[in-house]
C-alpha positions as CSV (number, residue, x, y, z in Angstrom):
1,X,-17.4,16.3,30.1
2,X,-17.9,13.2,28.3
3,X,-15.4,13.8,25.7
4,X,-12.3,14.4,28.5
5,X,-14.0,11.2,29.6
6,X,-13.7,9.5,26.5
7,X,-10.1,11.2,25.8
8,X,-8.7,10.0,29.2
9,X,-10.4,6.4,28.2
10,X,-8.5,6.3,24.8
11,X,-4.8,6.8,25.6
12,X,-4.0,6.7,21.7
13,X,-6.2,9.2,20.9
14,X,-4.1,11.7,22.9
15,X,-0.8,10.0,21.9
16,X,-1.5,10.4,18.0
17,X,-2.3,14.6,19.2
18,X,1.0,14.7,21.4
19,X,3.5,17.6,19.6
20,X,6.3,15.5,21.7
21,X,5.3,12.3,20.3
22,X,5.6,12.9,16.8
23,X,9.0,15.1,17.3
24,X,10.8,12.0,18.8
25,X,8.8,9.8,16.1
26,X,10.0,12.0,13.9
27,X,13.9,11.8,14.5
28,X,13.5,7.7,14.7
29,X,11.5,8.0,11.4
30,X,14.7,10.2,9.5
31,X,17.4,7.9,10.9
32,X,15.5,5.7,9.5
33,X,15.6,7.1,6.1
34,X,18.8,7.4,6.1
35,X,20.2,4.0,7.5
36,X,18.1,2.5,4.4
37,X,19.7,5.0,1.7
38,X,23.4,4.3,2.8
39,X,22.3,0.6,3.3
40,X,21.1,0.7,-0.4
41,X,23.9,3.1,-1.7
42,X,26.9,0.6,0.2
43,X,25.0,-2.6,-1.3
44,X,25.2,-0.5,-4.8
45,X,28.6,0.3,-3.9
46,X,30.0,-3.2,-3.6
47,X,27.9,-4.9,-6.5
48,X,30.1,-2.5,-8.7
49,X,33.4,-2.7,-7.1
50,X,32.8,-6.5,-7.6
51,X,32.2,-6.1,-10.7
52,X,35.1,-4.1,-11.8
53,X,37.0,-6.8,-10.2
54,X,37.9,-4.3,-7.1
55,X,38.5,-5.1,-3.3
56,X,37.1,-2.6,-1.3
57,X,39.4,-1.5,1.6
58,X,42.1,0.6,3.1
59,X,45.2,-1.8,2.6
60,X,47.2,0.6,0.1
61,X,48.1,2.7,2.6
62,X,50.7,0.6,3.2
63,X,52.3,0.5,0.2
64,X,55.0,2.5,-0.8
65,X,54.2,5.8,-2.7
66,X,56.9,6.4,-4.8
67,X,56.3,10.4,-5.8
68,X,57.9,13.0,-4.7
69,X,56.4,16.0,-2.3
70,X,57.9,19.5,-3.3
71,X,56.8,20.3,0.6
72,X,57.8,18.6,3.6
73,X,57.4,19.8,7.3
74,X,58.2,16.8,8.7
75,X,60.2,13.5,6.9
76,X,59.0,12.4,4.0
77,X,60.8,10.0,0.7
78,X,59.1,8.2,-2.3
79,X,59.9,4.6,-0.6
80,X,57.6,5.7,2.1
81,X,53.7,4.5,2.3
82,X,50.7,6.4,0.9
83,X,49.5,6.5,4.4
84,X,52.5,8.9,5.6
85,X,52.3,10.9,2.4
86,X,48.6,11.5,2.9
87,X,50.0,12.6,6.6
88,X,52.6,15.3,4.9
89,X,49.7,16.7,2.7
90,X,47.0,16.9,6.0
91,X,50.3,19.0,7.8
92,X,50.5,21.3,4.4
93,X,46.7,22.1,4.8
94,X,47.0,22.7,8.5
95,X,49.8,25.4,8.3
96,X,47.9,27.3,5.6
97,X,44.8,26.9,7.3
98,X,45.8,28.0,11.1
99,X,48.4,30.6,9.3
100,X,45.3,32.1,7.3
101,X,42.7,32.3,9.7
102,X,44.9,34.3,11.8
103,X,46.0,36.6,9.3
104,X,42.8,36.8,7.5
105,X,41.4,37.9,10.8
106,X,43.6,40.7,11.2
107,X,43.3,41.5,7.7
108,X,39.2,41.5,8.1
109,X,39.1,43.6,11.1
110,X,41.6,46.3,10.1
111,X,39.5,46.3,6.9
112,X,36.2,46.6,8.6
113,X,37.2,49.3,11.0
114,X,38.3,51.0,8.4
115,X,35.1,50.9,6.3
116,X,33.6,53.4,9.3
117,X,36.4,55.3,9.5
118,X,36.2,58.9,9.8
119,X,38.9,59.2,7.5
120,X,37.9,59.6,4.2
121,X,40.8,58.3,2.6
122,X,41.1,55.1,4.8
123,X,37.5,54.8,4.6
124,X,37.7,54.5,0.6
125,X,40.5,52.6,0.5
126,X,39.1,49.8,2.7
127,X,36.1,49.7,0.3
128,X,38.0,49.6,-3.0
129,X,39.6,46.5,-1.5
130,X,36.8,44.9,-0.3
131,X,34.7,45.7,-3.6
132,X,37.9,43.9,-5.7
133,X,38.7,40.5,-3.7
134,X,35.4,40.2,-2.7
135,X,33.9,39.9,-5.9
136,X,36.6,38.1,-7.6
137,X,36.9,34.7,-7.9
138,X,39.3,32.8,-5.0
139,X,41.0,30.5,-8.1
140,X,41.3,33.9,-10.1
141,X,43.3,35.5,-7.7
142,X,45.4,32.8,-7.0
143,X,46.4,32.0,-10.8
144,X,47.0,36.2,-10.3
145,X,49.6,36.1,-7.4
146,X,51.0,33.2,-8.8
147,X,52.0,33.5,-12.1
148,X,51.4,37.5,-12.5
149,X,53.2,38.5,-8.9
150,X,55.7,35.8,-7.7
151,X,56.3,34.2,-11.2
152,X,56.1,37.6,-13.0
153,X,57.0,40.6,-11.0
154,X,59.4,39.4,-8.1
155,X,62.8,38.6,-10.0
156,X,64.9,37.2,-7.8
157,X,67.7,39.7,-9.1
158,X,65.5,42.7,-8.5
159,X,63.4,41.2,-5.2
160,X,61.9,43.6,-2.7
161,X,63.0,43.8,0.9
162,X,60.6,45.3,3.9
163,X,62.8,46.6,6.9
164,X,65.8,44.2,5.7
165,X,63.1,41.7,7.4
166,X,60.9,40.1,4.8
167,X,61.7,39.8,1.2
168,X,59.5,39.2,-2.0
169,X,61.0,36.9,-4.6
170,X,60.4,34.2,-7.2
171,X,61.3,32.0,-4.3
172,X,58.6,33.4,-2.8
173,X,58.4,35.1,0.6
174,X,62.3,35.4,2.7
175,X,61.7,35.5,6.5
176,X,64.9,35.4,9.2
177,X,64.2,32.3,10.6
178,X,62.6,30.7,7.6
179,X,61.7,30.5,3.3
180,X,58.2,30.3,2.5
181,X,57.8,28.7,-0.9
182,X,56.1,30.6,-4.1
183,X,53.1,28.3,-3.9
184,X,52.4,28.5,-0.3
185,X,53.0,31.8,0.1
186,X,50.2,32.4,-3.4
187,X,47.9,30.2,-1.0
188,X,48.5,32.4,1.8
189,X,47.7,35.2,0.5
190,X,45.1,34.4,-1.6
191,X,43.2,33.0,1.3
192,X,44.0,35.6,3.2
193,X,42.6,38.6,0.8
194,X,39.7,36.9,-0.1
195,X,38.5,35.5,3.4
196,X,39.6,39.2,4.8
197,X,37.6,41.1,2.9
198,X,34.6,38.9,3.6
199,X,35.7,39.1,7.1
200,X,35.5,42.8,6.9
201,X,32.0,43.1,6.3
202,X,31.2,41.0,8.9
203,X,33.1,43.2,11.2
204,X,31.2,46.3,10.0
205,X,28.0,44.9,10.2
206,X,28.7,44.0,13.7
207,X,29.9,47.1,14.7
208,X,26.8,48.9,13.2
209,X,24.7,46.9,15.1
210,X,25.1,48.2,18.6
211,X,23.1,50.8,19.5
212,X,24.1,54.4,19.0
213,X,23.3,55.4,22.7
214,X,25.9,52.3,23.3
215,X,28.7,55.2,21.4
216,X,27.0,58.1,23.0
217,X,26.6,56.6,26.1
218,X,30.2,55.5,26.4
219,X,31.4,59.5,25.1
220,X,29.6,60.8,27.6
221,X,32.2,59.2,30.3
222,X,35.0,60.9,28.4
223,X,36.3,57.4,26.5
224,X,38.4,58.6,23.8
225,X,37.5,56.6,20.7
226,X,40.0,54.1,20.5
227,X,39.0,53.2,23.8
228,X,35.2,53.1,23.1
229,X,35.7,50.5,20.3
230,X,37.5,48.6,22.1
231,X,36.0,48.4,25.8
232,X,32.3,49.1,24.9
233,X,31.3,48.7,21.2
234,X,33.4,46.0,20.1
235,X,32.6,43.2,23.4
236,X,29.0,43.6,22.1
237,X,29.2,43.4,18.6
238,X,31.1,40.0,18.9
239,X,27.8,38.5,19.5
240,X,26.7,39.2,15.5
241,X,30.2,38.6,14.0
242,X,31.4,35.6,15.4
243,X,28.1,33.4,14.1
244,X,28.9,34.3,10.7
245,X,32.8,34.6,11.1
246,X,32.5,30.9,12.0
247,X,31.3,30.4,8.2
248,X,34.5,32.2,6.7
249,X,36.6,30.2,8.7
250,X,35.0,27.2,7.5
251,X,35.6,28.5,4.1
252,X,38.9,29.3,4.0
253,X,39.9,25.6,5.7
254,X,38.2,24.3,2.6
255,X,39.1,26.6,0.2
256,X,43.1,25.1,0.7
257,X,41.6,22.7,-1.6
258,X,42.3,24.9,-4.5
259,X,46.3,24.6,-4.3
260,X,46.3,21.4,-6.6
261,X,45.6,24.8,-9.1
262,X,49.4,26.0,-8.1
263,X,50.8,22.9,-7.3
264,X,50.9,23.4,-3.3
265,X,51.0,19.6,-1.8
266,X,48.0,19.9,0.5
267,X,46.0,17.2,1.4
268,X,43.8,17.2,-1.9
269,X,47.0,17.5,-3.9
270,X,48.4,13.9,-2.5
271,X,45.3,12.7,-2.3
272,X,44.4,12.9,-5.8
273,X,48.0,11.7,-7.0
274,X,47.1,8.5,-4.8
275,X,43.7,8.2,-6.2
276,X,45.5,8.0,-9.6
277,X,48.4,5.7,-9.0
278,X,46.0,3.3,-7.3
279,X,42.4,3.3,-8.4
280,X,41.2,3.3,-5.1
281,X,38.4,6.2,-5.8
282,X,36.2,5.4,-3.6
283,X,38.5,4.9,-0.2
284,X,40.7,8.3,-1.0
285,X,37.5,9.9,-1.3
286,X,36.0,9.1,1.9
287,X,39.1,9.6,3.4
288,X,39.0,13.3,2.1
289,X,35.9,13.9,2.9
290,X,36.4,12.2,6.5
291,X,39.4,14.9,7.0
292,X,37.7,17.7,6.1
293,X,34.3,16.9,8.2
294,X,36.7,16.4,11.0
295,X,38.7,19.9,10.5
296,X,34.9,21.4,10.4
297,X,33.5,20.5,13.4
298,X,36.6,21.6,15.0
299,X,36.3,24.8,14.1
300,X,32.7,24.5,14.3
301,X,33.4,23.4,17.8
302,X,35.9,26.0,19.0
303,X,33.8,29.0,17.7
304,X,30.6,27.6,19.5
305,X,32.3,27.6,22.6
306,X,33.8,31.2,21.4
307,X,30.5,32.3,21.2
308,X,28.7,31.3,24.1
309,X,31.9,33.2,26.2
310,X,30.6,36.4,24.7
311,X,26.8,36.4,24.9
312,X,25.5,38.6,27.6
313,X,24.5,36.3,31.1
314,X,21.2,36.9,32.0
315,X,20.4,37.1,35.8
């Protein structure tokens, strides 16, 4: 009795003990930290650029770029500023980003399906692929496609038509209502074989883990199998694959980084030609690493939302 007396008395004796104290001390106490390392590492930052004789700021993006871009979705020339070529190479990274994920998805789930198939040659055939790109290096298979496919195999005087639709050449991939260039088409599908098969895993692990009475459960109505995939196992595995589908997503938007190895103009490509025509270092590379935060936690963002649409709502 006395010492709840003497507790109740002492009000910092039972702060110092409070769990929710020290969690909210605890948050001030990191931003904190960190406010004093990027104070320190920006005081660092300008001592050297003063040093070097260097102005740091964001002014030479308005000065004319004068270099070429092989790609151009929307209007681009040399006499324009390094601001609207930096724009050219963000629109480059976008289409093989959105044009991937899509594909790749497709690709993964096909892929992982087919890794339970009953079918023993499907079923083999979806693990041989998976075994290859998944355990090959990204950069690998894009020198592969590149120099060894596009380069190599597709002449243009003996390139290979599907359906009088699509058509593989040393020009790269022939649609009707458009060309896709030998570089972004080696992006493409490097991205898309490598992220797939990762994808396809995902999608097998997810589909294993519902529970079997889920499958018997849903036979025992009469669903035919198709239809038990996709109205009863499926909806519930989405709750395991889309957490770590989120991550492959994420991967693939940053693994666009590795066209500068093909010559693709993405953002990273333009980037580091600015970098070298200017000897602003420190500015393109925040501005890098600023666009591909903000791509990210888009994703990031849209898959979250994704993802709480299908957990199950508990009454």
């Amino acid at each position: 009795m006395n010492n709840l007396k003497s507790k109740i008395q002492n009000p910092k004796l039972l702060l110092w003990r409070n769990y929710r104290f020290w969690r909210i001390a605890g948050q001030f106490i990191s931003v904190f930290l960190v406010a004093v390392v990027i104070i320190i590492l920006w005081g660092n930052l300008n001592r050297n650029l003063q040093q070097l004789g260097i102005q740091f700021g964001f002014d030479f993006l308005q000065q004319q770029a004068s270099f070429d871009i092989g790609e151009t979705p929307i209007a681009y020339k040399p006499t324009d500023a390094y601001s609207r070529a930096l724009w050219v190479g963000l629109i480059n990274s976008l289409r093989v980003a959105i044009v991937g994920i899509f594909f790749a998805t497709i690709v993964g789930l096909s892929a992982g399906i087919g890794r339970l198939s009953d079918n023993w040659l499907v079923r083999n055939i979806a693990q041989v692929y998976v075994e290859i790109f998944r355990n090959t290096p990204l950069l690998l298979q894009l020198l592969f496609w590149y120099f060894a496919v596009f380069l190599g195999f597709f002449k243009v005087e003996n390139k290979i038509s599907v359906w009088g639709l699509i058509s593989f050449s040393q020009n790269g991939i022939e649609l009707p209502w458009f060309t896709l260039s030998p570089e972004f088409s080696t992006l493409l599908l490097g991205l898309i074989f490598y992220t797939g098969a990762f994808i396809a895993e995902i999608v097998r692990g997810g589909i294993q883990s519902v529970a079997k009475g889920q499958w018997e459960a849903a036979r025992s109505l009469g669903l035919k199998p198709g239809l038990v995939m996709r109205l009863v196992v499926f909806p519930q595995a989405l709750r395991v694959i889309i957490p770590p589908l989120t991550s492959q997503y994420l991967n693939l938007t940053k693994n666009t980084s590795l066209a500068i190895a093909i010559g693709y103009p993405d953002i990273y490509f333009v980037a580091s030609t600015t970098f070298n025509q200017t000897g602003r270092a420190v500015e393109v590379m925040l501005l890098i690493m600023l666009t591909y935060l903000t791509l990210s936690l888009t994703i990031s963002i849209m898959m979250n939302l994704l993802n709480r649409m299908v957990q199950i709502q508990e009454r």
